[in-house]
N, C-alpha and C positions, 0 to 999 in steps of 0.2 A: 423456243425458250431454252436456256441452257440451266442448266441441272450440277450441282455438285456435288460427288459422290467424296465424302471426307473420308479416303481411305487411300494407304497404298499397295492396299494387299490383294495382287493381282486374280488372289482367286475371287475374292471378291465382284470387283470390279467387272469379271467375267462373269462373275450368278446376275448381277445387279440388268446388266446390259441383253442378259437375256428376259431376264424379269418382267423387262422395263421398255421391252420391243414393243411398236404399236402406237407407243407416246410419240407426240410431235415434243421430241427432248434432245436436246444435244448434253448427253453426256460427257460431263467433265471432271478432271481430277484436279487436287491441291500441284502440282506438276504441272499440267496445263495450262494452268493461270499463273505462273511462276510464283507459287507461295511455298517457300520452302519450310517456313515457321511451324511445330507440332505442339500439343498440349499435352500435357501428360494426366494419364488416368488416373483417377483414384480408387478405392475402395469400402464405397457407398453402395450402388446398387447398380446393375448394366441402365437402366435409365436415367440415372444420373449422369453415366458415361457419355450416354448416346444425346443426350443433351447437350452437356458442354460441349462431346467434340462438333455439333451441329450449329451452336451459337457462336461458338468461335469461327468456326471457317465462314457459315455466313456472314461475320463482322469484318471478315479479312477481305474477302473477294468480293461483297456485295451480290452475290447469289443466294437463288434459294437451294439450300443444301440437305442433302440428306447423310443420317451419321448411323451407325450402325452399334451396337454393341452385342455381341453374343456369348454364349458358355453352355458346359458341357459340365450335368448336374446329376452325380452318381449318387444312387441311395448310401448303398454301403460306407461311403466315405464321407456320411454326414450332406452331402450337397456340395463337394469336391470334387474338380476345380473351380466352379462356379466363375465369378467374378474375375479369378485367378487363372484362367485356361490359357490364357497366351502366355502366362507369365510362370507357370507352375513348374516348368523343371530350370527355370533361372532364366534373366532377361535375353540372353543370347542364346536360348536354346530352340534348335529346331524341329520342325515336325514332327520326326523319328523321336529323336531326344525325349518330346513331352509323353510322347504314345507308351515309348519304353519306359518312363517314369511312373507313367500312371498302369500299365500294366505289371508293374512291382510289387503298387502300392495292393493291387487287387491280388495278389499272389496267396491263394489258399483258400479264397472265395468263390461258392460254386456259383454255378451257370443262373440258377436262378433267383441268387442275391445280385447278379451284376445289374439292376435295373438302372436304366439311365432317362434323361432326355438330354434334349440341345433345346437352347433357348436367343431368343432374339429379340431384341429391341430397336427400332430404329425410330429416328426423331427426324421432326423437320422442321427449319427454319428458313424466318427471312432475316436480312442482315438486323431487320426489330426486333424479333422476338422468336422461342420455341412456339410451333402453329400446334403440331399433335406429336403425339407415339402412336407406333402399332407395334403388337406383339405378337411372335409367332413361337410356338414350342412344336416339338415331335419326339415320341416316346422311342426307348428301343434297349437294347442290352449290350454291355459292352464282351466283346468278342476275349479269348484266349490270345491269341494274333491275329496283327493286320492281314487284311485280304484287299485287293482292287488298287486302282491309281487312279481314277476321274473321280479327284476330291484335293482336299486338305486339310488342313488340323487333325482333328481326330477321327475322320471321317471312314480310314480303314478300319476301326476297332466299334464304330456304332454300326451293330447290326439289326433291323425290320426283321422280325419273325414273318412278316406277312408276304414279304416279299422273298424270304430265304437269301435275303445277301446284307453286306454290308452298304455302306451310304455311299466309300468311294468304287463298289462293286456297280451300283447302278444307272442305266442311261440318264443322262443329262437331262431328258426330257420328262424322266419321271423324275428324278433328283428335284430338277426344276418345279413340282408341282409341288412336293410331300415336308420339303426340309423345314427349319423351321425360319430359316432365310425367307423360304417360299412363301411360307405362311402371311408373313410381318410385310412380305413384300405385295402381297397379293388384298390386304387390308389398304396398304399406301398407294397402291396404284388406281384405285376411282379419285381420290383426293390430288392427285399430283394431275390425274387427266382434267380437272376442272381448272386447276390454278393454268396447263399448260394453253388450255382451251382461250382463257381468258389472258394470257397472255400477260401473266404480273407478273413482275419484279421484285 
């Protein structure tokens, strides 16, 4: 059964595929199927997100798809960037760009006001209808500066006290278990092994 993963964000694409090992799944992307068509998000709620982008590409391609929406939800900042995490230091801005924006904005706030978590939605559809959500979060603090490289977004500045490092500090294979990717993902995967089992469309 082939699988479409509605996203073009290769870090993504990379959690998902390890997530997602063990399934009889031929993962695919909006590329793969030559759909170049995007939807644009709004600013409702990340399951709102993760809806639409899941409704749409299942209507486009005729797969069953899954859509993701995530955010990265600071106490101190009200719950900033929220909804707004890919978008918060302006539409074309990168990685570094957002990490350095958002480490500004926390400039004068101690260590243990910086509570964070990361949060996750991801939806799944048939080319019919939205089938469920799952939800994943993971608590943690946001760092002074980045540390590590096996990550992205903000992943060098959310640091696990429990584990003394940051998200993009830690192996893959515990990143893999703990994140809140992980989490959403790890909810979606007995659901996705019965639909793969059963073999629908």
């Amino acid at each position: 059964m082939r699988l479409l993963l509605a996203t073009s964000n290769k870090g993504k694409i990379t959690e998902f595929r390890y997530l997602f090992q063990g399934l009889s799944l031929e993962l695919v992307t909006p590329v793969d199927v030559g759909i170049t068509r995007t939807i644009e998000e709004g600013n409702i709620s990340m399951e709102d997100n993760a809806c639409k982008k899941a409704d749409f590409y299942a209507g486009l391609s005729g797969l069953i798809t899954l859509a993701d929406d995530s955010g990265l939800e600071v106490d101190a900042l009200g719950g900033e960037p929220g909804i707004q995490s890919a978008r918060y230091a302006g539409d074309n801005a990168s990685d570094s760009d957002r990490i350095k924006f958002l480490l500004e904005k926390l400039k004068g706030i101690s260590r243990e006001k910086r509570t964070a978590r990361f949060r996750c939605i991801i939806a799944m559809a048939t080319p019919v209808q939205v089938l469920a959500t799952f939800e994943g979060e993971c608590e943690g603090i946001i760092t002074f500066e980045p540390k590590g490289d096996n990550g992205f977004g903000y992943d060098p500045i959310f640091y696990f006290p429990e584990y003394d490092k940051t998200m993009a500090e830690l192996p893959s294979d515990i990143k893999n278990t703990i994140s809140h990717r992980a989490r959403a993902a790890q909810k979606a995967y007995p659901v996705l092994k019965r639909y793969s089992e059963r073999h629908v469309i």
